[in-house]
SERO-4910 file (N, C-alpha, C, O; in steps of 0.05 Angstrom, whole numbers):
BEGIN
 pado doro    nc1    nc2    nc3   cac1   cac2   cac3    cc1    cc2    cc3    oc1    oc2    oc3
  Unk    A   1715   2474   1766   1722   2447   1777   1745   2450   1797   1762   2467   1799
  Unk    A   1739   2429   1812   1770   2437   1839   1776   2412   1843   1761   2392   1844
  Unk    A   1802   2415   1845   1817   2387   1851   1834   2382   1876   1856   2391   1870
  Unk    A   1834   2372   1900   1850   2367   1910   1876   2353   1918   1872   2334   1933
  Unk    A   1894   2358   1914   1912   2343   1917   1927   2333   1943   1941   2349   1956
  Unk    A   1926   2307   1950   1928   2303   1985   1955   2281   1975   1954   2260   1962
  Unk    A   1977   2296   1987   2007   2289   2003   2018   2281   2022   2033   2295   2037
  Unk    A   2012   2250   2028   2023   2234   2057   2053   2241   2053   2067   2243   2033
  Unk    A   2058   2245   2079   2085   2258   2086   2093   2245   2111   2076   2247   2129
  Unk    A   2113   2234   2117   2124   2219   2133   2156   2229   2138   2175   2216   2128
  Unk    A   2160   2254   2156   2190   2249   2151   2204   2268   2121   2227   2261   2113
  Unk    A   2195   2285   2110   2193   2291   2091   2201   2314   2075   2202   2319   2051
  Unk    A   2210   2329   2107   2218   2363   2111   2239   2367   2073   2235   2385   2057
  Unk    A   2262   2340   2070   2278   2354   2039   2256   2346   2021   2245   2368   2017
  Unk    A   2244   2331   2010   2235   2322   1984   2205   2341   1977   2198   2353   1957
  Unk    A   2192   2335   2005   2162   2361   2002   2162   2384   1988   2145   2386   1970
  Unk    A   2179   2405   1993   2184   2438   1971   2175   2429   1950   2154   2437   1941
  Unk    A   2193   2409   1938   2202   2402   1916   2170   2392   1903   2160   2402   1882
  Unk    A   2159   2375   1915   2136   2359   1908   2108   2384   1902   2093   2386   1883
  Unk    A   2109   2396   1923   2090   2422   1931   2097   2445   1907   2080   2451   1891
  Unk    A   2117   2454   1907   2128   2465   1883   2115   2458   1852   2108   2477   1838
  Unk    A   2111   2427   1841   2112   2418   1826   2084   2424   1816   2078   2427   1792
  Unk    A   2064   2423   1840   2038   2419   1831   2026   2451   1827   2009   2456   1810
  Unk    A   2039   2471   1846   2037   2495   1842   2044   2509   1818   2031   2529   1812
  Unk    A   2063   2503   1804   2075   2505   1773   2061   2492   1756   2054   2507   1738
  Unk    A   2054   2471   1753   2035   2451   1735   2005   2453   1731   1989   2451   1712
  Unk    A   2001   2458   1763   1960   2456   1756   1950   2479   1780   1926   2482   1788
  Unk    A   1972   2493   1789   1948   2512   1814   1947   2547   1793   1941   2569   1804
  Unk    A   1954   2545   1769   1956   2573   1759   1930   2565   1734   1921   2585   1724
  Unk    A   1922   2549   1726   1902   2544   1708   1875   2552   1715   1860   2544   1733
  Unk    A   1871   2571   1692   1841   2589   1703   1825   2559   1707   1824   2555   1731
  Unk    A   1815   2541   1696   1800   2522   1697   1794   2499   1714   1777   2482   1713
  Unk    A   1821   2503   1735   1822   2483   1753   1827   2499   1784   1848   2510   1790
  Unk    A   1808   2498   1797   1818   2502   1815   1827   2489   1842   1809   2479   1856
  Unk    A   1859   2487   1855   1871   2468   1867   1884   2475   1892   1899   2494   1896
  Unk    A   1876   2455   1912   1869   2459   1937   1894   2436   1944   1892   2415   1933
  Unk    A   1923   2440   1966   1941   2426   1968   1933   2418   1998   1924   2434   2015
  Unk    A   1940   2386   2001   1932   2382   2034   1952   2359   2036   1951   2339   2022
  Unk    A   1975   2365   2058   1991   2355   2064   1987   2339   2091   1984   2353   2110
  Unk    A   1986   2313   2094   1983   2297   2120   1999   2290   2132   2009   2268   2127
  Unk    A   2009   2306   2154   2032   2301   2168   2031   2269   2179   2013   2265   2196
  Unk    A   2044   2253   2172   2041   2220   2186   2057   2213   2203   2073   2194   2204
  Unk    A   2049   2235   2223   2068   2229   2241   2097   2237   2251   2111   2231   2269
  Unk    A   2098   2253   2231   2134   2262   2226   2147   2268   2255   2133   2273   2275
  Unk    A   2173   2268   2254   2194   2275   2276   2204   2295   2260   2218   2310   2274
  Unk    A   2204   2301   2238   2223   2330   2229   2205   2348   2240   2193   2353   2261
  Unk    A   2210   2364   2204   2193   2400   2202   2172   2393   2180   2157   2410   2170
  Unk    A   2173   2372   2173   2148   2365   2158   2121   2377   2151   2108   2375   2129
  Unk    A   2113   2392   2177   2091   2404   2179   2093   2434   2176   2076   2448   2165
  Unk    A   2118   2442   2189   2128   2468   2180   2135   2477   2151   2129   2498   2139
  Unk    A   2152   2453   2142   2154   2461   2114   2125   2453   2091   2129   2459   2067
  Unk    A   2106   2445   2096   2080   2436   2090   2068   2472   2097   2061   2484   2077
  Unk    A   2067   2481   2115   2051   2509   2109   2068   2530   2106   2057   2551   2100
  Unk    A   2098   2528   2108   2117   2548   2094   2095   2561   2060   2084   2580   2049
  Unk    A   2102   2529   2058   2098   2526   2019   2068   2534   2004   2061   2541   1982
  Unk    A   2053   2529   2040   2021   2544   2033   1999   2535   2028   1979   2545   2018
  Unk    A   2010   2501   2043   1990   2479   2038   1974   2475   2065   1981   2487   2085
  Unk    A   1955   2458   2064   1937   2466   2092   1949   2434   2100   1955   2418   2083
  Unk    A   1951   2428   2130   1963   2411   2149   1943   2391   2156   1922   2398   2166
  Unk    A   1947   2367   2150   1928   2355   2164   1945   2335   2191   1969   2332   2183
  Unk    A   1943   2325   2209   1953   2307   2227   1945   2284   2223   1922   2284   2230
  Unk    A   1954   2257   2213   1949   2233   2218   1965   2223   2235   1986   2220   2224
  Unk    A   1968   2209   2272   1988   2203   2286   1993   2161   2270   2012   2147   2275
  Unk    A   1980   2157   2262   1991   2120   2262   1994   2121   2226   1980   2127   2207
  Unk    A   2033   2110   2233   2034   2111   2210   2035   2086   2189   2051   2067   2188
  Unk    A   2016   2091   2176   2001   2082   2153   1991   2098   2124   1971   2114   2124
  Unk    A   2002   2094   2110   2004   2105   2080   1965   2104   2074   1955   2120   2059
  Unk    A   1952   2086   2088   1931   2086   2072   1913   2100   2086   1894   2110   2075
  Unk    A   1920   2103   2119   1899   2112   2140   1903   2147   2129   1888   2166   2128
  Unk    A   1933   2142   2123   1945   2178   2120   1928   2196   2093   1920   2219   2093
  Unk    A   1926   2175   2070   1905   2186   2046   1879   2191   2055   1867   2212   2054
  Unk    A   1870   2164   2066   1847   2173   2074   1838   2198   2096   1817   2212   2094
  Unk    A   1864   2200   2118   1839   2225   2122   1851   2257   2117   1844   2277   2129
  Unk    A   1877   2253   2090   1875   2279   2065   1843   2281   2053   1833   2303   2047
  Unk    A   1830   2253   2051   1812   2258   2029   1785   2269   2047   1767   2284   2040
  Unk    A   1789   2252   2079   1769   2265   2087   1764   2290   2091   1740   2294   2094
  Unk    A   1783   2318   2093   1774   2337   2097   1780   2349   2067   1774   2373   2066
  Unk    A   1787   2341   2047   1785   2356   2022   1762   2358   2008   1748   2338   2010
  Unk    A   1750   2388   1987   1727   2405   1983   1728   2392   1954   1708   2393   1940
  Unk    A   1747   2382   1947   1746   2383   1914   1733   2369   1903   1732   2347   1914
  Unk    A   1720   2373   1882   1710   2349   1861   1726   2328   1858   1716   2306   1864
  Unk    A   1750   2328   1849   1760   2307   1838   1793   2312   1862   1805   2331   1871
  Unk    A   1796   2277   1864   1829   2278   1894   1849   2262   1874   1847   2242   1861
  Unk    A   1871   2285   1881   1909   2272   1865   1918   2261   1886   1925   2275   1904
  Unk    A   1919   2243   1888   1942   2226   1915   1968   2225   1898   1973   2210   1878
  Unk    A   1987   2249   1914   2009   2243   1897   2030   2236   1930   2023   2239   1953
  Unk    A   2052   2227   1919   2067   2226   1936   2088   2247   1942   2095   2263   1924
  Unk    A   2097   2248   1963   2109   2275   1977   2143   2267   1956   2150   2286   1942
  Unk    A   2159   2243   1955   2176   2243   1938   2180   2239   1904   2198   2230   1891
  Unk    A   2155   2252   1896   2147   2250   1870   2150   2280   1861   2154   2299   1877
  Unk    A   2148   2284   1831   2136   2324   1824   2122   2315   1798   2128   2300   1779
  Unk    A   2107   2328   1803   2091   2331   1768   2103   2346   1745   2111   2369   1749
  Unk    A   2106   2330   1713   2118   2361   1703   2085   2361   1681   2064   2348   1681
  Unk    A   2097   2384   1665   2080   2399   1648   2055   2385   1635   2030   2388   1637
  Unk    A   2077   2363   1616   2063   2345   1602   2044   2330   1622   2021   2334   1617
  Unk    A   2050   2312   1645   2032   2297   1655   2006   2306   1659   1985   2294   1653
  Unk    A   2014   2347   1679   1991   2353   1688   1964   2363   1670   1939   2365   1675
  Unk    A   1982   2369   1648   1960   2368   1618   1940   2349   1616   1916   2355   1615
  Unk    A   1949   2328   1615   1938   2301   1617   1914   2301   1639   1889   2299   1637
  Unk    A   1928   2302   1656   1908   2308   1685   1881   2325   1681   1860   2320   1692
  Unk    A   1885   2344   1667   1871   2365   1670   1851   2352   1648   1826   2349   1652
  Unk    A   1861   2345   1626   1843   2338   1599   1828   2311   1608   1808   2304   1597
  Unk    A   1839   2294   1631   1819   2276   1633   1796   2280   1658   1778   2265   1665
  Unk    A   1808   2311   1670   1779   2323   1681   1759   2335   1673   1737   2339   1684
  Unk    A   1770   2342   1652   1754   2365   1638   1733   2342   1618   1710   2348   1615
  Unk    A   1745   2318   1607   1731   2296   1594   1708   2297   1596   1691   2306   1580
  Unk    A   1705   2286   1622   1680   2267   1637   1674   2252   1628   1650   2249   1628
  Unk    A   1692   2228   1610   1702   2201   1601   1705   2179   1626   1694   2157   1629
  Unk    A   1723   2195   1642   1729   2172   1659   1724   2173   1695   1709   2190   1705
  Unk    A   1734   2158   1708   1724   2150   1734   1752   2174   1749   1750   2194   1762
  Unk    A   1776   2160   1739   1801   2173   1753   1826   2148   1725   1824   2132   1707
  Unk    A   1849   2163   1739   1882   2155   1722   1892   2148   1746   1885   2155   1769
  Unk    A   1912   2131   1735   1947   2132   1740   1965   2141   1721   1958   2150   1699
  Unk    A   1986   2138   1727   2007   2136   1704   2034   2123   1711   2042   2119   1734
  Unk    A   2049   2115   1686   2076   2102   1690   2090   2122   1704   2081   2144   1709
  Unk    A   2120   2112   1713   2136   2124   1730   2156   2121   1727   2166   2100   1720
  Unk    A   2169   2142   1732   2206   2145   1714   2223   2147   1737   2216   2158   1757
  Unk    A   2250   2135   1735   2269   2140   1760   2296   2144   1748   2308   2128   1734
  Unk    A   2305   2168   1755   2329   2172   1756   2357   2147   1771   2357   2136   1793
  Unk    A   2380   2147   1748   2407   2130   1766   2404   2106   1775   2417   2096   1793
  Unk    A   2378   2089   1755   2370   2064   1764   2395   2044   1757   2405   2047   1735
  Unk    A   2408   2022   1775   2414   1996   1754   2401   1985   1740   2377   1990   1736
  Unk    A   2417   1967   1729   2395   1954   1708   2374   1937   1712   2357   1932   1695
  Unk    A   2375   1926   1738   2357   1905   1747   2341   1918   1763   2320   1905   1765
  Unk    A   2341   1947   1782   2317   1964   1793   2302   1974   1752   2279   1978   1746
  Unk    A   2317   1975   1740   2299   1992   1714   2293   1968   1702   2295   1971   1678
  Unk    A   2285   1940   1708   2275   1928   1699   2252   1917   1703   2234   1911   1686
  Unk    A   2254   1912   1730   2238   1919   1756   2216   1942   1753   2192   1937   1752
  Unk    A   2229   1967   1752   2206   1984   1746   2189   1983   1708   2165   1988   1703
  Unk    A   2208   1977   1689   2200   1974   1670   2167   1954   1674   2144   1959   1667
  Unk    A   2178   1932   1689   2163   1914   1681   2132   1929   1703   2108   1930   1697
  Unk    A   2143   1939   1726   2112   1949   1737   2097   1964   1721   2072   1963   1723
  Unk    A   2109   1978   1703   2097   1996   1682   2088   1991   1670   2069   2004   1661
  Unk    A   2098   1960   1657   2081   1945   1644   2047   1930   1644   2031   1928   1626
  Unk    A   2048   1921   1678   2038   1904   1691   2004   1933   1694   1979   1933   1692
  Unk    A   2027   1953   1700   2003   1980   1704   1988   1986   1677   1968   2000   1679
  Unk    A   1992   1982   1663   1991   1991   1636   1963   1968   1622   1943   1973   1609
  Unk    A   1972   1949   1632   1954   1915   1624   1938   1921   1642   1916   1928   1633
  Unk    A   1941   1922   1660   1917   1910   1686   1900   1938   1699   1880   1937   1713
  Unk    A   1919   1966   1686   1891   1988   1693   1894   1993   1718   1874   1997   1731
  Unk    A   1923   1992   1732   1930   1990   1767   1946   2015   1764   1966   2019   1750
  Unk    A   1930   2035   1786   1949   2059   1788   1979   2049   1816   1979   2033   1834
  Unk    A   1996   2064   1809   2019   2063   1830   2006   2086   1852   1992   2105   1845
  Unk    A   2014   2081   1876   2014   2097   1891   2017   2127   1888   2001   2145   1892
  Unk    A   2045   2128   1878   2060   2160   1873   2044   2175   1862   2050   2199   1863
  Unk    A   2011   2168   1842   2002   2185   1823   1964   2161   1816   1959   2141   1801
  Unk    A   1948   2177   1836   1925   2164   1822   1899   2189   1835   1890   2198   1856
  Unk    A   1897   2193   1805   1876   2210   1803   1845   2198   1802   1843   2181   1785
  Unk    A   1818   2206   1818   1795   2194   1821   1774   2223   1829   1780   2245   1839
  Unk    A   1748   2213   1819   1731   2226   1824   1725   2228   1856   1722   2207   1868
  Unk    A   1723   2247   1866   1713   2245   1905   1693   2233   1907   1690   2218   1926
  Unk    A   1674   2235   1889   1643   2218   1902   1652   2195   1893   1634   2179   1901
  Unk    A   1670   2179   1880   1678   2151   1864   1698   2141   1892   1701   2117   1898
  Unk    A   1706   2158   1903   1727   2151   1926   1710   2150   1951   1720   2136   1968
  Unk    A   1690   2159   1957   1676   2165   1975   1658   2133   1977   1662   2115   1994
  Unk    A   1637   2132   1952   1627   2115   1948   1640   2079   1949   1628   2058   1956
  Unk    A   1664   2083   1942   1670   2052   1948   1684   2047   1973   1692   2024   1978
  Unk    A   1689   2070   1995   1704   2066   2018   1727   2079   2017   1738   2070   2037
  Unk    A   1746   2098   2004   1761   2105   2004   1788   2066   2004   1784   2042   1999
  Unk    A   1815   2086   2015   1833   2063   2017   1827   2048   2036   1822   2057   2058
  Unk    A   1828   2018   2030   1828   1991   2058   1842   2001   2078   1865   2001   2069
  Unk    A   1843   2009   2100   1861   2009   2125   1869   1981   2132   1880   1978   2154
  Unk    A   1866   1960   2118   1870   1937   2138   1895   1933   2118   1910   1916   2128
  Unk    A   1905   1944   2093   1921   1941   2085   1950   1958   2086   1947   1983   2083
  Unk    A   1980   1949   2091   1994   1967   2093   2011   1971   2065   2030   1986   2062
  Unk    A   2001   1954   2049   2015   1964   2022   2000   1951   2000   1985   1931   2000
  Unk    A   2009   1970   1979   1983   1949   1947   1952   1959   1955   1934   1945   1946
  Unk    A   1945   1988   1974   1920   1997   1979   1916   2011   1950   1893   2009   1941
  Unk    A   1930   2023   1936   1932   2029   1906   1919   2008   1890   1899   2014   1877
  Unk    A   1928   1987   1889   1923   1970   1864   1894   1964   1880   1875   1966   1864
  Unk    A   1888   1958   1899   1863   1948   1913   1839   1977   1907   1815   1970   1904
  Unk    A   1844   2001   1906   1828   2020   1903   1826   2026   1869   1805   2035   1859
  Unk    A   1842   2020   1858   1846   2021   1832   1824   1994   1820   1814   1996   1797
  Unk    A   1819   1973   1834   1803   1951   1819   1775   1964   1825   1759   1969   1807
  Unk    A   1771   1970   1859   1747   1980   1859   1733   2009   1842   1709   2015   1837
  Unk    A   1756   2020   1839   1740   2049   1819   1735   2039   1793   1717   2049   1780
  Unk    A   1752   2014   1779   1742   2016   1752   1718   2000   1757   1704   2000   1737
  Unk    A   1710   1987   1777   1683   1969   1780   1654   1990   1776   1631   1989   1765
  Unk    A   1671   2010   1792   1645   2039   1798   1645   2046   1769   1623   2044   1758
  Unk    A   1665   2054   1757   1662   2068   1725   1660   2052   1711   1660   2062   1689
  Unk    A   1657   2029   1708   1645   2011   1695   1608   2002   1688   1598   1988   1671
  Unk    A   1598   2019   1714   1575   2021   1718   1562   2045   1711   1537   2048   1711
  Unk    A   1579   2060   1705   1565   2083   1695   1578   2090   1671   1571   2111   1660
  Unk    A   1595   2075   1661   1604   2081   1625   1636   2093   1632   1652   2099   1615
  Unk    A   1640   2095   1654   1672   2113   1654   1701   2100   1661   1707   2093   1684
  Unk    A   1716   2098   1641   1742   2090   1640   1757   2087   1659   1746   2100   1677
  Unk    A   1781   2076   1669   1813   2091   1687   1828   2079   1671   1825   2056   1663
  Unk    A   1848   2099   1664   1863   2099   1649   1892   2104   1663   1897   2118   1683
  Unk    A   1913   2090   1645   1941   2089   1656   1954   2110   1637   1956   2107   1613
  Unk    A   1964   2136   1654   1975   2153   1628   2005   2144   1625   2017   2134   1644
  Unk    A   2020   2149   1595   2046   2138   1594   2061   2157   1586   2082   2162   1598
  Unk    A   2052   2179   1554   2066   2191   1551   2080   2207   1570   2103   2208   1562
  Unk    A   2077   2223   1594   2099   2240   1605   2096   2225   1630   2074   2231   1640
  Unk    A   2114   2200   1649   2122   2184   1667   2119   2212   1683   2122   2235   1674
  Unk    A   2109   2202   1711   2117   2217   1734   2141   2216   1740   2147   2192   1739
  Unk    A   2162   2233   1746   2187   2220   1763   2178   2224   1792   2161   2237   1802
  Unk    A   2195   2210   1799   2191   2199   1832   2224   2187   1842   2240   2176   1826
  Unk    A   2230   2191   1865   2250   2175   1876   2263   2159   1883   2256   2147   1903
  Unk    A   2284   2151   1869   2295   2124   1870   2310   2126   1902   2334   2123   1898
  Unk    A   2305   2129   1923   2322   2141   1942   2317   2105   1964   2323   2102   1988
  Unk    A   2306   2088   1948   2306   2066   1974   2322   2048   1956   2328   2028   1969
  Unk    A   2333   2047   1928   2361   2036   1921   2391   2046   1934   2414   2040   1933
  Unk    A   2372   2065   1950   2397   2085   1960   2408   2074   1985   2431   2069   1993
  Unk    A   2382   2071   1995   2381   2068   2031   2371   2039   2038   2364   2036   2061
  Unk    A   2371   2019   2020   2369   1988   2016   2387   1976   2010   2406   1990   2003
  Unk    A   2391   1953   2009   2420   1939   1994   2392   1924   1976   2368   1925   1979
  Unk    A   2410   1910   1956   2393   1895   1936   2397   1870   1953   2387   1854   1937
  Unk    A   2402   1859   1968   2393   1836   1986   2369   1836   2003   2351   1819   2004
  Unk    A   2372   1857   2015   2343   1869   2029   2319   1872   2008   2298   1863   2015
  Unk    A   2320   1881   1986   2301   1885   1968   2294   1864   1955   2273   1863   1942
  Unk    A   2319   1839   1959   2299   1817   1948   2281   1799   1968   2262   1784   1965
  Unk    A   2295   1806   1985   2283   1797   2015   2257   1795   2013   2241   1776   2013
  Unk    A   2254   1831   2010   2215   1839   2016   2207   1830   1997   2187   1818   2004
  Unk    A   2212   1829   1966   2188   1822   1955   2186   1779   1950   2169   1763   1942
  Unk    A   2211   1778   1960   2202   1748   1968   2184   1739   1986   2173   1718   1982
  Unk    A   2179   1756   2010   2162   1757   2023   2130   1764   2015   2111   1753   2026
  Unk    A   2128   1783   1998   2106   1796   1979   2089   1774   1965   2065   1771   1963
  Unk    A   2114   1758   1955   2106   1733   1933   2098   1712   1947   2078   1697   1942
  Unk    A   2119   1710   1973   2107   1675   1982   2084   1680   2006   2075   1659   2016
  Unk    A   2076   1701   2015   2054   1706   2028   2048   1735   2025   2053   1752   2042
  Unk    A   2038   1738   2003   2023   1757   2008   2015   1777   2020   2024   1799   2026
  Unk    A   1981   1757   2028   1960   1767   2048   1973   1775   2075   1970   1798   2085
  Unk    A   1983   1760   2084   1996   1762   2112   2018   1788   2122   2021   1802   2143
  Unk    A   2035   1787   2086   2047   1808   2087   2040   1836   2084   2043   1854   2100
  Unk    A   2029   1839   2061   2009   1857   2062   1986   1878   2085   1977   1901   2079
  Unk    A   1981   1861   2111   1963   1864   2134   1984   1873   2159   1978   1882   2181
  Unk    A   2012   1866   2147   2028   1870   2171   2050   1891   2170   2070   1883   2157
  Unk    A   2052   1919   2181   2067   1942   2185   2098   1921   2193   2112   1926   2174
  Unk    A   2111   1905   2208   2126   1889   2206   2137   1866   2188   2157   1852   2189
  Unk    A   2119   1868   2173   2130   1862   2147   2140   1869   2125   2145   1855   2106
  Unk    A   2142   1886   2128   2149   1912   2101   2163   1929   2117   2154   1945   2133
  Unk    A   2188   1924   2111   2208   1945   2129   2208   1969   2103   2203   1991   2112
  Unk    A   2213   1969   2076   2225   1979   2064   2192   2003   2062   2191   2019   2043
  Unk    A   2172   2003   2078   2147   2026   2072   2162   2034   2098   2175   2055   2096
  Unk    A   2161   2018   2127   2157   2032   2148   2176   2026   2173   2172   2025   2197
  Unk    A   2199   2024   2157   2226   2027   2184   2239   2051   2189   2256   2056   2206
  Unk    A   2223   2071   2167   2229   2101   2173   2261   2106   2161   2271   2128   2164
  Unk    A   2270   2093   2154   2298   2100   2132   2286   2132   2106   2270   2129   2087
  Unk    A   2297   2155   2113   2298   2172   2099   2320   2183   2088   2318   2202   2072
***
């Protein structure tokens, strides 16, 4: 079995090692899996791309940056059976990629997510994330940072919306369980081992700005959603 794992990278030259590292320790040494790393440069102004084949991953170029145009064409040139869309400021540990592996090896389900852990949160970003964990957990919605799917299940329903610049996760996540629903196969939200991922836009945000965007999220949506200018906190390039 082969899995690919495709890494939108935007800007990304410190956090990538780390991310690339993670998956090479966790799931590229397992006789049973074999894993193919593909890093999509989105555009970057660093070394993004340099430190992407330092580490030994193959380069892809996406120039318009968009989180969903950038997965999609990781997925278009990847060989694998089954695609990890992980994120470049995320790492896998032990326990999760167990998980990963046992729900490939299944052939139970369609694809996963899983909850997500953040280091040095306040109490109101960890409640915040508590509660998405929750919401992921109920409703069967992978997060961005971590959603595992079959390639012909990703292929078959269109890959990610391009017309969307954020929430293409939760939108690809309704359509795969529609597909595995049709043929008897699950998606499942894994919980026991949380991905960690980066709290680094509590860092580089004020909590006024953050309530900003998702007031905007809530009182329009659709509009917001469709618009790269509306979501500063995906794409004003703050690293």
């Amino acid at each position: 079995m082969k899995l690919s794992v495709v890494i939108p990278a935007w800007n990304e030259e410190r956090l990538l090692p780390v991310c690339v590292a993670s998956v090479r320790e966790t799931l590229a040494n397992h006789p049973r899996v074999d894993v193919e790393v593909i890093v999509v440069d989105n555009n970057s102004t660093d070394r993004t791309a340099a430190v992407a084949q330092a580490a030994g991953a193959r380069v892809v170029y996406e120039g318009r940056n968009q989180i969903a145009r950038a997965r999609n064409a990781g997925a278009g040139v990847a060989t694998g059976d089954w695609l990890l869309f992980l994120d470049a400021d995320s790492r896998l540990n032990p326990g999760l990629a167990g998980q990963l592996r046992r729900i490939i090896a299944g052939g139970r389900h369609v694809g996963c997510g899983c909850t997500m852990q953040m280091a040095g949160l306040p109490w109101w970003a960890l409640a915040m994330m508590r509660t998405w964990n929750g919401v992921s957990r109920l409703c069967h919605w992978a997060a961005g940072s971590f959603l595992l799917c079959r390639t012909a299940a990703f292929r078959d329903v269109g890959g990610f919306d391009e017309r969307l610049y954020a929430a293409e996760e939760i939108d690809l996540s309704r359509r795969l369980k529609r597909w595995g629903r049709a043929r008897g196969e699950g998606f499942r939200i894994l919980h026991r081992y949380p991905l960690q991922t980066s709290a680094r836009k509590l860092q580089l945000y004020s909590g006024r700005e953050i309530v900003a965007q998702v007031g905007r999220l809530v009182s329009h949506p659709w509009r917001s959603l469709r618009s790269r200018d509306a979501l500063a906190l995906w794409y004003d390039g703050r690293r």
